[in-house]
C-alpha positions in Angstrom: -1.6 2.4 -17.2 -2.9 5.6 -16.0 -5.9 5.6 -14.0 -8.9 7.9 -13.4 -11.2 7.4 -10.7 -14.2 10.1 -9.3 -13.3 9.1 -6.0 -9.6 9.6 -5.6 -7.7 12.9 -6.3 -10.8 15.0 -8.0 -10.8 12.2 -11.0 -7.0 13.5 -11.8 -5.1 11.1 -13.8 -2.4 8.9 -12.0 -0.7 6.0 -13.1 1.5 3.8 -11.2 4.0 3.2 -13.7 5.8 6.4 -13.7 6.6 5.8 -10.3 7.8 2.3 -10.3 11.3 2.5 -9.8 11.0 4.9 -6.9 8.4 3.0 -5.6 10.6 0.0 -5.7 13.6 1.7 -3.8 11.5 3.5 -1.2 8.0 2.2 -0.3 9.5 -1.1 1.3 9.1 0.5 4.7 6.8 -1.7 7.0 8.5 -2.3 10.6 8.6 -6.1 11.9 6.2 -5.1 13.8 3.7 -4.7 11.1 4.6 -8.7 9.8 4.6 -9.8 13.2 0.9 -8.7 13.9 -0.2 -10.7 10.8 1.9 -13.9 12.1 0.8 -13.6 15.4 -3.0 -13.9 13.7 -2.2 -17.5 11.9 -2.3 -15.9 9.2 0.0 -16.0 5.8 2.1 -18.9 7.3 2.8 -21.9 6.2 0.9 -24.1 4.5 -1.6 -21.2 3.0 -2.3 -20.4 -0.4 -2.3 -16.4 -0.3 -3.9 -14.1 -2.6 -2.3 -10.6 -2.2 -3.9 -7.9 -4.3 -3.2 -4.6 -5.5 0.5 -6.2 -4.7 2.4 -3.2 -5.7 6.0 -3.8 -6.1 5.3 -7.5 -3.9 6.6 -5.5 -0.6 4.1 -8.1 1.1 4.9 -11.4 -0.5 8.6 -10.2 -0.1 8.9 -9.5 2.8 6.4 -12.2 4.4 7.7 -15.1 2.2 10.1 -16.4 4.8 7.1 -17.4 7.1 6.5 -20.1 4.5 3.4 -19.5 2.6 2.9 -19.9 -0.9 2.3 -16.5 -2.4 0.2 -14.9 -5.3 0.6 -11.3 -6.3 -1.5 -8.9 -8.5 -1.6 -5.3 -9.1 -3.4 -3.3 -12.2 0.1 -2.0 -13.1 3.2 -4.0 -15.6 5.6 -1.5 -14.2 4.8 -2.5 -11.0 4.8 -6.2 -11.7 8.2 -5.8 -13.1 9.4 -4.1 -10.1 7.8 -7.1 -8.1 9.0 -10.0 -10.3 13.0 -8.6 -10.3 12.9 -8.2 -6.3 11.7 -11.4 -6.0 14.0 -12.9 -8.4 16.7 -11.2 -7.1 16.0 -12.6 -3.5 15.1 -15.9 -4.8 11.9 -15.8 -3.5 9.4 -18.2 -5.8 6.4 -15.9 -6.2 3.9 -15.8 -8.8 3.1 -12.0 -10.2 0.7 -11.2 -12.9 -0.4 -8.0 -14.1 -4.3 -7.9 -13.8 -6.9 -5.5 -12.4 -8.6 -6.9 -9.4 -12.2 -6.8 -11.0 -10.6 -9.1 -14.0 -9.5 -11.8 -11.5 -10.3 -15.3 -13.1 -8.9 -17.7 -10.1 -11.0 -21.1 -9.5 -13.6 -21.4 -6.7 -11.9 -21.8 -3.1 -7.9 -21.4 -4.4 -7.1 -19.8 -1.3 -6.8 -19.9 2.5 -6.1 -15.7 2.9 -6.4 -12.7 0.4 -4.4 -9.9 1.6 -4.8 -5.8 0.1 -2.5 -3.8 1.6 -2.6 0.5 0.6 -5.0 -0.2 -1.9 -8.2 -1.1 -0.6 -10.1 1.7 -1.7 -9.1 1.9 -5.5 -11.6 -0.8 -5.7 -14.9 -1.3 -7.5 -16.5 -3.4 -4.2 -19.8 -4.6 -5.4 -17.8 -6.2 -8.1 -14.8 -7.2 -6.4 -16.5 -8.9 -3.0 -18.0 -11.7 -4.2 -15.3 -12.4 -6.4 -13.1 -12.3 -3.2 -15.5 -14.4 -1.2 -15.5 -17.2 -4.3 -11.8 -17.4 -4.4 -11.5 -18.0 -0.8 -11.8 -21.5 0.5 -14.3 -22.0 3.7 -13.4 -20.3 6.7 -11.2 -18.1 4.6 -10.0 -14.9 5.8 -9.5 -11.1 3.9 -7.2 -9.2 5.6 -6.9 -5.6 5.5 -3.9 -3.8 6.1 -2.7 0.1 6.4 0.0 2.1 7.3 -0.6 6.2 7.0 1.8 9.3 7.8 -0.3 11.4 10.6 0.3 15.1 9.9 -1.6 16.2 12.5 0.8 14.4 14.6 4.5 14.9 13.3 5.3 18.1 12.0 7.7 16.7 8.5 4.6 14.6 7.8 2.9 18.2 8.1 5.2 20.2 6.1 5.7 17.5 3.2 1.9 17.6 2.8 1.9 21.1 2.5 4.4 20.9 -1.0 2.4 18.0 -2.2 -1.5 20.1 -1.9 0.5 22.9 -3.7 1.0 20.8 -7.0 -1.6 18.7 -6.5 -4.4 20.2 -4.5 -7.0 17.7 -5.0 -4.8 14.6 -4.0 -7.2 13.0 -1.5 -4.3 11.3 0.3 -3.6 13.8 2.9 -4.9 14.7 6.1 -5.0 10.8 7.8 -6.0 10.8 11.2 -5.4 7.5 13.8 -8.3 5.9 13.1 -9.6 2.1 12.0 -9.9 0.6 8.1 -13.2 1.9 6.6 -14.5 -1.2 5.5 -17.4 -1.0 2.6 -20.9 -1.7 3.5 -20.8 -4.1 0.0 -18.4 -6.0 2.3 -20.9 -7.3 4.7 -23.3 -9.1 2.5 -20.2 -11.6 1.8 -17.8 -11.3 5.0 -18.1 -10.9 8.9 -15.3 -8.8 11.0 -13.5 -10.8 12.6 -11.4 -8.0 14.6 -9.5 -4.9 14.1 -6.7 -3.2 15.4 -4.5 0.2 14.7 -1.4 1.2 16.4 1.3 3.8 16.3 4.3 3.4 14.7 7.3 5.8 14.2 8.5 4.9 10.8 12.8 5.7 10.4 13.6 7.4 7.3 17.1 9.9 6.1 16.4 13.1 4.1 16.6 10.6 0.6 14.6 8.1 2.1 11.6 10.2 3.1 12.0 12.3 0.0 11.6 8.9 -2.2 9.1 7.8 -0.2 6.9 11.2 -0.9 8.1 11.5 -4.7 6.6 7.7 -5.2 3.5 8.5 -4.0 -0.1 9.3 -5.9 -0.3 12.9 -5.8 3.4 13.1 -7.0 5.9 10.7 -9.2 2.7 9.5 -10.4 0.5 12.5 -11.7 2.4 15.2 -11.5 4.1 16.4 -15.7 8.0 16.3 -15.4 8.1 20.2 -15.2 6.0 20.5 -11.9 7.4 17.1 -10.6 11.2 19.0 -11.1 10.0 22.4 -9.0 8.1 19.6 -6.3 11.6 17.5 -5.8 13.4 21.0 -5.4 10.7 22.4 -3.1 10.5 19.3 -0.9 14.0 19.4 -0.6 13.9 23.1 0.8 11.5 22.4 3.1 13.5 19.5 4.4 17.0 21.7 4.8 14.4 24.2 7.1 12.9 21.8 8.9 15.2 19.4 10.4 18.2 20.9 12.2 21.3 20.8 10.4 23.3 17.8 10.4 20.7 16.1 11.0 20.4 13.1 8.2 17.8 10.1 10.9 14.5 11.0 12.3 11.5 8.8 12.1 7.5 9.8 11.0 4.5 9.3 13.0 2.2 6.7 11.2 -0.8 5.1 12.5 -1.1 1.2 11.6 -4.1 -0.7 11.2 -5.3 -3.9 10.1 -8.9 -5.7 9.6 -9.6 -9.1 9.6 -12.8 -10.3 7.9 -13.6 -14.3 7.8 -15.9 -15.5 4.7 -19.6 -15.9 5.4 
């Protein structure tokens, strides 16, 4: 489904689908600590209901399953459902995964105890999608935020892959992050209180294919870029990679900032 949004990338087309597979093999990349700071919160544990939108490829439910909540995923994209629905089933993991656009959500009044977006928060259309949020959630229910960014101002092959992405794609409004907390949208506070927030470093272990993946499934890439310039990227990147890091050297981790918000229903 390809996408096109003033706000992100200029208005230049994306669409998720293209990059599904890729996304699938290399975007699972949260530490434990990343789970561990959601856990340690009550939250998406046992005996919740959770609600995680703009799901992705399910790395959330998948990954957080074994804490023993029962899990909902949605994300705009069938590719990416599909992704989600054969890692789960592979693993075993009883999930439910539908293929719906957050502003198209149809779930009763007070389904769930926690509503998770994690990487997607700003793709959507807020005055539309808080109240619906708020209405899904049961009393005292809690929207968590979560984030996890690449700081190129910070880690020099976070730098330098940015560099080949704004050559191809010169609009994409991903780069640049800085450490700094969740913009939350003002449309958010007619319907939620914070509750807290937090950011943290973490430095993320990659190879050479693993951070080459993990750039190649990302917006300004595997998903917009034609298959001519997406061919001269992938042999670019790899370049870049070869001059870089000193030979021999395959393991090296990326500076990313982490951060989470937690906002309780009003």
């Amino acid at each position: 489904m390809e996408i096109v949004d003033k706000r992100i990338d200029g208005g230049k087309a994306f669409d998720w689908g293209r990059t599904s597979e890729d996304y699938a093999r290399f975007r699972d990349i949260y530490p434990e600590l990343f789970y561990e700071k959601i856990v340690a919160r009550g939250l998406c544990v046992k005996g919740q209901n959770v609600l995680d939108i703009g799901t992705g490829t399910g790395v959330l439910p998948r990954n957080m399953f074994r804490f023993g909540a029962t899990w909902t995923g949605t994300d705009i994209s069938p590719e990416q459902i599909a992704q989600a629905k054969r890692l789960a089933g592979e693993a075993g993991m009883a999930i439910d995964f539908l293929a719906v656009p957050t502003e198209k959500l149809d779930f009763p009044e007070e389904s769930f105890d926690v509503i998770t977006a994690c990487q997607c928060f700003w793709y959507f259309d807020h005055d539309k999608v808080m109240p619906m949020l708020r209405k899904m959630l049961k009393p005292g229910g809690k929207l968590l935020i979560l984030y996890m960014a690449w700081l190129p101002y910070e880690d020099e092959i976070a730098r330098a892959s940015e560099e080949v992405v704004l050559k191809y794609s010169p609009n994409w409004s991903g780069a640049g992050e800085r450490f700094k907390p969740i913009d939350i949208p003002e449309a958010a506070f007619q319907y939620f209180d914070l509750v807290e927030h937090e950011e943290y470093y973490l430095d993320v272990p990659f190879t050479k294919e693993s951070w080459h993946g993990r750039m190649k499934a990302c917006r300004g890439v595997g998903a917009s870029l034609s298959g001519e310039a997406l061919a001269q990227w992938e042999q670019e990147h790899w370049r870049m990679l070869g001059q870089e890091l000193p030979e021999g050297t395959d393991a090296f981790t990326v500076r990313h900032c982490a951060a989470l918000a937690v906002l309780r229903r009003k």
